[in-house]
N, C-alpha and C positions, 0 to 999 in steps of 0.2 A: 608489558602487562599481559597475564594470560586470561581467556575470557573462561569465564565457571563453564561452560560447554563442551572445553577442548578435553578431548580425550586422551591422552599419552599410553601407550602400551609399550612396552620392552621386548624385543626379541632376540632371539640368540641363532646365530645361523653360521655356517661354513663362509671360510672365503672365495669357494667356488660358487658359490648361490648367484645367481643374475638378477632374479628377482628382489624386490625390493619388499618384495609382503608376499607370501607363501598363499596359493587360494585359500588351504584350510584356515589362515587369521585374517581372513580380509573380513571387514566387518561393513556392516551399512546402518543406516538410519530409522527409525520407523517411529512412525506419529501412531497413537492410541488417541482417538476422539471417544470422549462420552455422551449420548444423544441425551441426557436429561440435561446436561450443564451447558453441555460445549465444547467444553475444558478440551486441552488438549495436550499431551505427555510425548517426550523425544523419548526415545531407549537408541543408544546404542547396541548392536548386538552382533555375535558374528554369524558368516550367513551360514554356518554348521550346526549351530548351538540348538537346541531344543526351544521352543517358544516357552516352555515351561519356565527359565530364567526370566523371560520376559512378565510372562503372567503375575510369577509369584510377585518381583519385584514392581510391578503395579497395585497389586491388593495392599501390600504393606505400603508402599506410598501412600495410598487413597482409604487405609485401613478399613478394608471391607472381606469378605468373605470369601473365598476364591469361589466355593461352589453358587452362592449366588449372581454373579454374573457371566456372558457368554464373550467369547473373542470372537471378533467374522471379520474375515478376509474375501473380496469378491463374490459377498454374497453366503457364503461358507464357515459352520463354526471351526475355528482351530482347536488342535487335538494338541497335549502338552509337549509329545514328542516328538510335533513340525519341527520342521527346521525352513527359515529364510530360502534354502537353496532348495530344497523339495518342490517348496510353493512359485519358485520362482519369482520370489519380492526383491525388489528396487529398491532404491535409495527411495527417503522419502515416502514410501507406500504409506498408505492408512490403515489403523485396523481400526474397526468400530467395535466397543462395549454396550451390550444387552442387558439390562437388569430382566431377569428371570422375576417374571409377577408369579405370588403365589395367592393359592386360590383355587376352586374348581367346583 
C-alpha cells in the first residue's frame, strides 16, 4: 500500500552515473505553519527550485491571496526566487506565514 505522502519522481540518467539522485533533484521537506491557526502544510520541493513553486502552491491550497500574506524563514521574509539551497534549509525546516494587517 502507498501512503498519500509518498513522493515518486522519474529520472533519466547515463549508465555511468554513481549517484543515485543528481544534487540538482534532490529534493527536501518543508513544513509552512500559520500563526492564526496553527495549521501546518508539508511541500515537497527541490532544493533548487524557486520558493515561488512553493508559495504559489500554498495560496491556492489555503485560497488566499499571495500578496496578502508574508513567508519568514529565520526570522527573514522570503523573496519568490529563493531557493532551499541559497537559504541553506534542511529537511524538515519551518517556514512561518504572516497575515499582512491592513490599516494605518
Amino acid at each position: 500500500m502507498v501512503s498519500s505522502s509518498t513522493t515518486i519522481s522519474a529520472s533519466y540518467s547515463s549508465k555511468r552515473s554513481r549517484s543515485p539522485e543528481p544534487a540538482a533533484q534532490k529534493k527536501i521537506t518543508l513544513k509552512v505553519k500559520t500563526q492564526q491557526d496553527g495549521g501546518e502544510d508539508v511541500y515537497k520541493i527541490g532544493k533548487n527550485a524557486h520558493l515561488k513553486k512553493l508559495m504559489d502552491a500554498y495560496c491556492v491550497k489555503r485560497n488566499i491571496e499571495r500578496k496578502t500574506i508574508r513567508f519568514i524563514y529565520n526570522g527573514k521574509e522570503l523573496k519568490p526566487r529563493n531557493t532551499p539551497a541559497q537559504l541553506n534549509m534542511e529537511e524538515d525546516d519551518l517556514i512561518d506565514i504572516v497575515t499582512d494587517q491592513g490599516g494605518g
